[in-house]
C-alpha positions in Angstrom: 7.8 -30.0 20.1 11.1 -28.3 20.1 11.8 -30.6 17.0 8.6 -29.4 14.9 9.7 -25.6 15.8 13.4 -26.3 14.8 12.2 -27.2 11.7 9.7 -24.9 11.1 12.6 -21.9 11.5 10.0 -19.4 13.4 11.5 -16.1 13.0 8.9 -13.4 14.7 5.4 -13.0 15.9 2.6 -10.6 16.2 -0.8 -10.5 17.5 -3.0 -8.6 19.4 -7.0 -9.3 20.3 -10.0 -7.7 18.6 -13.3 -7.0 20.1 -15.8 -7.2 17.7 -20.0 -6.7 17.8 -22.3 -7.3 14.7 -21.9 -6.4 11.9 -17.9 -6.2 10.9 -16.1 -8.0 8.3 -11.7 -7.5 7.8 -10.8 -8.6 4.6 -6.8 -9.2 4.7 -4.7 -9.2 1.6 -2.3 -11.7 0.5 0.6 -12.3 3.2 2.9 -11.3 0.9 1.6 -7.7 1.0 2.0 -6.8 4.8 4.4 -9.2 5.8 7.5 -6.6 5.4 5.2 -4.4 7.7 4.7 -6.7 10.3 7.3 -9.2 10.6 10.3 -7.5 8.5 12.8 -9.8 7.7 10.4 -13.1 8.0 10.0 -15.0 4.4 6.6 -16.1 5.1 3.8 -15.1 7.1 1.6 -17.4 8.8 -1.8 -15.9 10.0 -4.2 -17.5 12.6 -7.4 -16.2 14.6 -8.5 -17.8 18.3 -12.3 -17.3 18.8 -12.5 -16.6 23.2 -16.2 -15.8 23.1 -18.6 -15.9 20.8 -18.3 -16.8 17.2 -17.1 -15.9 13.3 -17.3 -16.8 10.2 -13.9 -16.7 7.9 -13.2 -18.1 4.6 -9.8 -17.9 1.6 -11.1 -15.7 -0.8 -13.9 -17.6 -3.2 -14.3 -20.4 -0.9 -17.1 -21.6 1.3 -17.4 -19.8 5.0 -16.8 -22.0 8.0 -18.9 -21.1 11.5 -16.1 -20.4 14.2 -17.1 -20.8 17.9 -15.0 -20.1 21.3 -12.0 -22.1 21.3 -12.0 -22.7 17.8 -8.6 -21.9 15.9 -8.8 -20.4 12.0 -5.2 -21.2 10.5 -3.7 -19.6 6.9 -0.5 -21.2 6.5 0.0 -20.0 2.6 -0.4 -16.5 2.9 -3.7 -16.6 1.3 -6.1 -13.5 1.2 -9.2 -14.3 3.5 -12.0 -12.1 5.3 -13.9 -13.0 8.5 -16.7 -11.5 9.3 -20.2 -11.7 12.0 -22.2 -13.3 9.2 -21.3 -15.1 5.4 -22.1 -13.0 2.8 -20.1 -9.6 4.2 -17.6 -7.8 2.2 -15.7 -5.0 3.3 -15.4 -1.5 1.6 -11.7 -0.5 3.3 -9.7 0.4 1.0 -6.3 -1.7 0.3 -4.2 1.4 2.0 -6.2 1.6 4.9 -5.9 -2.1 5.6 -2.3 -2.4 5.0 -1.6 1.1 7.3 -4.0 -0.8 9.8 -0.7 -3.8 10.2 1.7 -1.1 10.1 0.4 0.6 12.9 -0.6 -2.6 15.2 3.5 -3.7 13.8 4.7 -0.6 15.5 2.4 -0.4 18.7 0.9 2.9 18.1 -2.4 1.6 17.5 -4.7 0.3 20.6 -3.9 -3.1 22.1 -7.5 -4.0 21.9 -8.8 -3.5 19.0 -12.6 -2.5 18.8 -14.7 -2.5 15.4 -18.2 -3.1 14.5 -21.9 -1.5 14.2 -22.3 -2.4 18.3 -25.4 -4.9 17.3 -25.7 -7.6 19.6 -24.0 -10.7 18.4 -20.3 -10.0 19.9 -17.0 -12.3 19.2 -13.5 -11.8 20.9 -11.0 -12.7 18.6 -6.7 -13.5 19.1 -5.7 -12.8 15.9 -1.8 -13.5 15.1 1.0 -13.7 12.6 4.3 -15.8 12.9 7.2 -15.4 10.5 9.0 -18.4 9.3 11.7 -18.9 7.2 10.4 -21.0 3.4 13.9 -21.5 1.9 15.5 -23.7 0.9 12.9 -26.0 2.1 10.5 -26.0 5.4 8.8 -29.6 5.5 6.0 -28.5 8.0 4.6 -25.6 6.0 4.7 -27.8 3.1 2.6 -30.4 4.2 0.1 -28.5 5.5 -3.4 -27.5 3.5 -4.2 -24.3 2.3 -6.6 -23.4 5.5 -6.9 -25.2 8.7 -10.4 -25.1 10.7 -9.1 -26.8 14.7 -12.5 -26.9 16.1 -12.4 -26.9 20.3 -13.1 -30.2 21.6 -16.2 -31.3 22.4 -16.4 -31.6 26.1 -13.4 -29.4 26.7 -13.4 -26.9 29.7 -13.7 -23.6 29.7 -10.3 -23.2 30.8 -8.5 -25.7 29.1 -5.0 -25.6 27.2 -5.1 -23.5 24.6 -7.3 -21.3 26.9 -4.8 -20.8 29.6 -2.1 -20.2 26.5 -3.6 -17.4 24.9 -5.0 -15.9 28.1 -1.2 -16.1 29.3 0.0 -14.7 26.0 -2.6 -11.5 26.3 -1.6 -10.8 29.9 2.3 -10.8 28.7 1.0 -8.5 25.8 -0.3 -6.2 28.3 2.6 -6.0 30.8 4.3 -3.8 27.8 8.1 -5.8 28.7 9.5 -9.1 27.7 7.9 -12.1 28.1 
């Protein structure tokens, strides 16, 4: 593992978790257009989403949705635009500012370390969502060979609190504790 990540050249990370409830949909630009504001200095963005409870559905721009359940991981490793949203065929109105002042402030902490959006309907989803900055020059193998999105569905079978569980519910709790990790 410490191979992979030499060679991958992680440079920063972000994320923070969302609690959502029917119906919400965040459409996120190109990587390229918020990465200075979240990761400055990183050459490339890579964006992922962890389902805890409940479920999603995110897609790349034009392409097919795919259903996201708890302890399912969503991966954009191009820097793609994408949306996810409580059902398929929502779009989102926000304006392009609005979204991109949205990663500025999460960036800088002065927005809420939960964040809460949605109509409050009943279908609900908690969702990790994350960005890690890598370096792309001259060459990074890893990012290269990977496709353009990456659906890691939970294992069938797997507990409640397995693995990647216990990471990400370790990773919050650090988040919260406001010092380093």
């Amino acid at each position: 593992l410490s191979d992979v990540l030499r060679t991958v050249r992680l440079t920063g990370a972000l994320f923070f978790p969302m609690d959502v409830s029917s119906p919400w949909v965040d459409e996120v630009p190109a990587a390229a257009e918020f990465a200075s504001l979240v990761l400055p200095g990183a050459q490339h963005v890579v964006s992922y989403h962890i389902v805890r409870e409940g479920g999603c559905w995110p897609a790349l721009r034009d392409d097919d949705p795919v259903r996201l359940e708890a302890g399912d991981v969503f991966v954009v490793p191009h820097g793609q635009p994408y949306w996810m949203a409580s059902a398929p065929g929502l779009r989102s109105r926000a304006p392009r500012a609005e979204v991109l002042e949205f990663f500025r402030l999460m960036a800088a902490t002065t927005a809420p370390l939960v964040v809460t959006e949605g109509g409050g309907g009943p279908e609900r989803a908690q969702v990790v969502c994350g960005f890690l900055g890598c370096d792309v020059r001259p060459f990074n193998p890893v990012l290269e060979a990977l496709p353009r999105m990456l659906h890691l569905r939970r294992r069938r079978g797997a507990a409640p609190d397995d693995r990647i569980s216990r990471l990400v519910d370790l990773a919050l709790a650090e988040c919260e504790e406001r010092k380093s990790g």
